[in-house]
C-alpha positions in Angstrom: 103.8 67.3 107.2 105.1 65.8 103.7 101.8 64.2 102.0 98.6 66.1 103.1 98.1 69.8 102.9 99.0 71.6 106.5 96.4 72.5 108.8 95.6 75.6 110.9 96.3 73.9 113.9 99.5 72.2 112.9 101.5 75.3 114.1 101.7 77.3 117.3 102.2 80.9 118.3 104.9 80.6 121.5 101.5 82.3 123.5 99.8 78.8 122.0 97.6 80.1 119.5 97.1 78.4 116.3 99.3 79.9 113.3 101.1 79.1 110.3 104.5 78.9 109.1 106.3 81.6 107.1 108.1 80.8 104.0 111.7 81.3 104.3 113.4 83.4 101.5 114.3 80.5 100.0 111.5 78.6 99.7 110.0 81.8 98.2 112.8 82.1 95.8 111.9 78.8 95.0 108.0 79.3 94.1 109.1 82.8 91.5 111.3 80.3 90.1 108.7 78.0 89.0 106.8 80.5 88.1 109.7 81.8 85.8 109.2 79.4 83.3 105.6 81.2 82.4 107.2 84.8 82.0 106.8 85.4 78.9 108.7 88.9 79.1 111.7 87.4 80.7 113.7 88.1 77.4 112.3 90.9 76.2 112.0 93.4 79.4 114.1 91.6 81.3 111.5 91.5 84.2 110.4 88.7 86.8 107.2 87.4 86.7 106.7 87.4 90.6 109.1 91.0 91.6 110.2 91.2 95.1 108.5 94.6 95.9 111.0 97.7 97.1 110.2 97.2 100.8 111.5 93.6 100.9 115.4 95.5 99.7 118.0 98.0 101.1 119.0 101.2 99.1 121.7 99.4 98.3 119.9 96.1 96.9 120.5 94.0 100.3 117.6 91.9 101.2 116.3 92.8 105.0 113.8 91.2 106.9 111.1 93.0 106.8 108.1 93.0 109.5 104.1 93.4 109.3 102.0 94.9 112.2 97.8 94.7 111.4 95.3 96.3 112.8 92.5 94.8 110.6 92.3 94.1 106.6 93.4 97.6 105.4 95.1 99.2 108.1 99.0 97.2 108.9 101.9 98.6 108.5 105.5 97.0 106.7 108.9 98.1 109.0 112.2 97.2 109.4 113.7 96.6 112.6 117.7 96.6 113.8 117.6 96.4 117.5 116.4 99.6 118.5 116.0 101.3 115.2 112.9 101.3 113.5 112.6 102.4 109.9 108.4 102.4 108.3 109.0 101.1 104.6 104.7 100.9 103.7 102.6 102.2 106.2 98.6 102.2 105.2 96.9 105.7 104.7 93.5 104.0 105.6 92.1 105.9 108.6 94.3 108.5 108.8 93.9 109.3 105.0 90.5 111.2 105.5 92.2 113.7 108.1 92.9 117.5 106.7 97.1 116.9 107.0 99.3 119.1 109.9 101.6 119.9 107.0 102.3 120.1 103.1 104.8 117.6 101.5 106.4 120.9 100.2 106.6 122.0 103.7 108.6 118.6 104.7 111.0 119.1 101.7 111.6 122.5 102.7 112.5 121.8 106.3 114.7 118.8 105.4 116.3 119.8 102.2 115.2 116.2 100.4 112.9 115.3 97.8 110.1 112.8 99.3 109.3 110.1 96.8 106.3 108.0 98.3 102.9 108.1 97.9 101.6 108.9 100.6 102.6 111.6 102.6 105.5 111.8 105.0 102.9 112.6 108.3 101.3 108.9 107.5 104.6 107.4 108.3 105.1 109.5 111.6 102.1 108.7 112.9 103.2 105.1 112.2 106.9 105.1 113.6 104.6 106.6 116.8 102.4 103.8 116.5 105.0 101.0 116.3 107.2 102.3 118.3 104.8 103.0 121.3 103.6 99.1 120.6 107.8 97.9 121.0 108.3 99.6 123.7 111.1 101.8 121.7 112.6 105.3 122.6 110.7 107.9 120.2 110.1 111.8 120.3 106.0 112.0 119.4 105.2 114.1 116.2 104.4 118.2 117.1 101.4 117.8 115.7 100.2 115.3 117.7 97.8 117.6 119.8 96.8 119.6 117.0 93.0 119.2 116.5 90.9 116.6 114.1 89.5 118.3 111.2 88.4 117.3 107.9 88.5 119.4 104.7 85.0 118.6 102.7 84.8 120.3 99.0 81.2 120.5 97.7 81.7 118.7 94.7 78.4 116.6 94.3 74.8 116.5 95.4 75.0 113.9 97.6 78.1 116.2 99.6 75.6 119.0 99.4 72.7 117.1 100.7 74.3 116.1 103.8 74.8 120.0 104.8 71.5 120.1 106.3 70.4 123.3 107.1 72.8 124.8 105.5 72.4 122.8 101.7 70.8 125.7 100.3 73.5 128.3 101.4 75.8 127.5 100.3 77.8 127.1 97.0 78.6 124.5 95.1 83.1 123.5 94.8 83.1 125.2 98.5 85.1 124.1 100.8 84.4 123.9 104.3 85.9 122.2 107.2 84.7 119.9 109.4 86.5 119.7 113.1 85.3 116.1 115.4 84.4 117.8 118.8 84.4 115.6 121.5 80.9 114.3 123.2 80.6 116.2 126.5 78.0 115.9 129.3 75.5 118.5 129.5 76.2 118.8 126.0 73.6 117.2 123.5 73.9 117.5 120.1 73.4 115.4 116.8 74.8 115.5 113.1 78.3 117.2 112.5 79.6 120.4 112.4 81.1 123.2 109.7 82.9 126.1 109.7 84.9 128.1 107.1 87.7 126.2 105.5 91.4 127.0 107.0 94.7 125.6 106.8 95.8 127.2 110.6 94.1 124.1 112.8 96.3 125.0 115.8 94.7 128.6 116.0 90.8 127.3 116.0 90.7 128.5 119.7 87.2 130.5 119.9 86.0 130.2 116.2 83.1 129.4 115.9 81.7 126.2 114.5 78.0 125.5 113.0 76.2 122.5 113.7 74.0 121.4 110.4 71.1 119.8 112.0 70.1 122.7 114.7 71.8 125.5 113.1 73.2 126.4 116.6 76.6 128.0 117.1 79.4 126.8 119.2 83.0 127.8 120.2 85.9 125.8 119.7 87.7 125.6 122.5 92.0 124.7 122.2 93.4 124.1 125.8 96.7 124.1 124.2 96.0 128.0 123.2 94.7 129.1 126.4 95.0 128.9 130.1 91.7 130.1 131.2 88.4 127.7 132.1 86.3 126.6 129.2 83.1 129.0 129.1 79.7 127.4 128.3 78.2 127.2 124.9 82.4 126.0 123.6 83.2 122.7 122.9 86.9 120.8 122.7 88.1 119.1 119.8 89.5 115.5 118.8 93.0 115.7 118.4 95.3 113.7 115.8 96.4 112.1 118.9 92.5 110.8 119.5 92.4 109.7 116.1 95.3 107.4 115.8 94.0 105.8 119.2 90.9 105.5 117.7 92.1 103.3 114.8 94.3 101.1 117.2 90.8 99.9 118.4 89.2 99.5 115.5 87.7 95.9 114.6 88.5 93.6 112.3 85.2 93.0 110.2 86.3 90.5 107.8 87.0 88.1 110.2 85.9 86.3 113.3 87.6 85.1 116.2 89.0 81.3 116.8 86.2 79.9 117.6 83.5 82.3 115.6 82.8 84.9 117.8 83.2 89.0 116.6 86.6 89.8 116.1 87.5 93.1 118.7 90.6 94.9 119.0 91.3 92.9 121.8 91.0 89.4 120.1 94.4 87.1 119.5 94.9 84.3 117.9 94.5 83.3 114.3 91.3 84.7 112.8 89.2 82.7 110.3 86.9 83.9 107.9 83.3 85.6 108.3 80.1 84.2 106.7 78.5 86.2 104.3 74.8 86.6 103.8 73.4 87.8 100.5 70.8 90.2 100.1 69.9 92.3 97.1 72.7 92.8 94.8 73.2 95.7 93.1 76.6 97.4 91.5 79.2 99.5 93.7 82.3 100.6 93.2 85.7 99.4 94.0 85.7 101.0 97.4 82.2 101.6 99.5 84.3 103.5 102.2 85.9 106.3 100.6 86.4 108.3 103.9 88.5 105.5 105.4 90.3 105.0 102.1 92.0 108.4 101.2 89.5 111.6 101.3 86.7 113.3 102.9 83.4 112.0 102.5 80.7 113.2 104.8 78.3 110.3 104.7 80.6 107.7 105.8 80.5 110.0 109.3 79.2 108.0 111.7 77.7 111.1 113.9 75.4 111.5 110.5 73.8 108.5 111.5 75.0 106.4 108.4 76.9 104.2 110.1 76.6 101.5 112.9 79.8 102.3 114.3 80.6 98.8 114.8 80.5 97.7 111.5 81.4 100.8 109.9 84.5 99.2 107.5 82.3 97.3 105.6 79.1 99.0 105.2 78.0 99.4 101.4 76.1 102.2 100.2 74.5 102.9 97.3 74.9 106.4 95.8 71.3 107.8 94.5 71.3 111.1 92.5 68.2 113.1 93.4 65.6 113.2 90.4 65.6 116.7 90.5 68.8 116.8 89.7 68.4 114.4 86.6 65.7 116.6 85.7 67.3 119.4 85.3 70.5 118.2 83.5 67.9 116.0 80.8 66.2 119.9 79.8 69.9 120.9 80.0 70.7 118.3 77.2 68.1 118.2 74.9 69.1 122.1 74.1 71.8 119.7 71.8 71.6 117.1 69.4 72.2 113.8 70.4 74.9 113.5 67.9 76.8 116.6 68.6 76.8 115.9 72.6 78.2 112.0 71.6 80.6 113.5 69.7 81.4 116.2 72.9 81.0 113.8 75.9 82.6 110.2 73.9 79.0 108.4 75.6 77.2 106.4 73.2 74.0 107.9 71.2 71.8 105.6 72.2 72.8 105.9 76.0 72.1 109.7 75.4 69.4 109.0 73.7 67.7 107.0 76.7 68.7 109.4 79.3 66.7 111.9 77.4 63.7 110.0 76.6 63.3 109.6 80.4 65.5 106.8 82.0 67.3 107.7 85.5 69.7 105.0 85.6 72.6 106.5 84.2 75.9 106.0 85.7 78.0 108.3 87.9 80.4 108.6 85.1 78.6 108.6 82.5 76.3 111.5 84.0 80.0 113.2 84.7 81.0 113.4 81.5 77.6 114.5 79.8 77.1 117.4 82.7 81.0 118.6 81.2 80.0 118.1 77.2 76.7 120.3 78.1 78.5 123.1 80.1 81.1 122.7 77.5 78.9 123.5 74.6 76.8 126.1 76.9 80.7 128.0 77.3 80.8 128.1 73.4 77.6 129.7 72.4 
């Protein structure tokens, strides 16, 4: 292949799908040695300028082939594998992240007597070794939490949170926290929007509490059949489990990509995928990360039952987060109790940004809104 760049095509999978060739160790050793001689902190810290990150080593420092398995852009996971033992050294938290966790990292260090030292925590990595190991076909005990129902812990920290409460937005109080279980569609069931109930901790003793839905206002039971043996009455529904959920992002598709030959990319589609077209619309400014649910917390407008999502495109939606006018409103009256110059000097925002917001202007940033609602309340506290 020496003289043109490689092609797509020029390797094969052994199923005959087009790949391409992995760099051996030493040809990678190679490229950070190049790029050495631009490290301008090799003398002084003593540090390379491309680091083999902690997976790719031992705890002893020996280099071990390490293995990916993706699921689509966000959601893989990095393992090491000898023979029949399988070790998960970087699993992803997207997907899973949003779920209210079976147990505490405390709890874990408790139980095994160790300190746990990664970010995220250790249930992520169970549900991986369960994930990986059911995909190679390896001996494994599944996690006790695995039946344990799908709930998600929601605190009612902003107005758009509060909004999506429905009925229910003018009950209750702001910095609640409520939880919100998945029940699972049922015929002769019919119902739209989500459900909340009081927040708990205990989500494998749910069996006949009841749950609120926010559109309707109706009522209905939870019903556990792993906490009772008795038929399930009318009016009670049955929950997802953790179990349903880690299916669920086994089939979720890849939306950054098509197929081969340009079709949409499934959770059933092999081969080497190529990259998908993008149209532009109307730009306007988001942050880092649209999806926050699928990233690492709860957020109740990325729930596709709300009808904010097409759940077939769900991982790359973009949304833009409005604050009501209202609610502007009130915090501008709020602020011009205080000199512009004495809320600068509280908040660290600009006087002439303070300025505009109170001469009328409603495009303020999130943050900057943040920290002029805390300067106000701040200076409110001290009177």
């Amino acid at each position: 292949m020496r003289g043109r760049p490689q092609r797509l095509g020029d390797y094969q999978s052994p199923s005959g799908h087009a790949g391409v060739r992995a760099l051996t160790w030493a040809e990678v050793d190679c490229i950070r040695e190049q790029f050495e001689k631009l490290n301008p902190w090799h003398d002084a810290l003593k540090s390379p300028f491309l680091k083999l990150e902690k997976e790719n080593v031992t705890s002893d420092g020996e280099r071990h082939q390490l293995y990916a398995y993706c699921i689509s852009a966000k959601l893989y996971s990095l393992f090491n594998l000898d023979r029949d033992k399988l070790l998960i050294r970087k699993p992803s938290g997207h997907g899973l992240g949003f779920l209210q966790v079976p147990y505490s990292i405390a709890d874990w260090q408790q139980k095994t007597g160790r300190k746990w030292n990664e970010d995220l925590p250790p249930w992520i990595f169970e549900a991986w070794h369960l994930i990986l190991s059911r995909e190679l076909g390896l001996p494994h005990v599944p996690p006790r939490w695995l039946e344990q129902p799908a709930a998600m812990a929601v605190p009612i920290t902003t107005p758009q949170v509060l909004e999506r409460l429905g009925c229910f937005k003018d009950e209750l109080r702001p910095f609640t926290v409520v939880t919100v279980p998945f029940p699972k569609k049922e015929v002769g069931y019919l119902w739209t929007g989500y459900f909340i109930m009081p927040y708990t901790e205990r989500l494998d003793a749910l069996h006949g509490c009841p749950m609120v839905n926010v559109v309707s206002g109706g009522t209905f039971y939870i019903h556990d059949k792993n906490s009772s043996t008795l038929p399930k009455p009318s009016g009670w529904l049955s929950l997802k489990t953790m179990k349903d959920e880690i299916n669920h992002i086994l089939s979720r598709a890849e939306s950054k990509f098509c197929t081969p030959n340009g079709g949409t990319c499934t959770s059933k589609t092999i081969g080497l995928l190529v990259r998908r077209h993008i149209v532009a619309g109307e730009f306007h400014y988001i942050g880092k990360e649209a999806s926050t649910r699928w990233a690492s917390g709860p957020d109740l407008s990325m729930m596709a039952d709300a009808g904010a999502l097409d759940p077939a495109h769900e991982t790359f939606r973009e949304y833009e987060r409005l604050v009501d006018p209202k609610y502007l409103e009130e915090i501008r009256v709020e602020a011009k109790q205080f000199s512009t110059k004495l809320l600068s000097r509280q908040s660290k925002v600009a006087e002439c940004a303070i300025r505009t917001f109170k001469n009328g202007k409603n495009t303020v940033r999130p943050r900057t809104l943040r920290k002029l609602t805390k300067a106000i309340h701040d200076l409110q506290n001290k009177r």
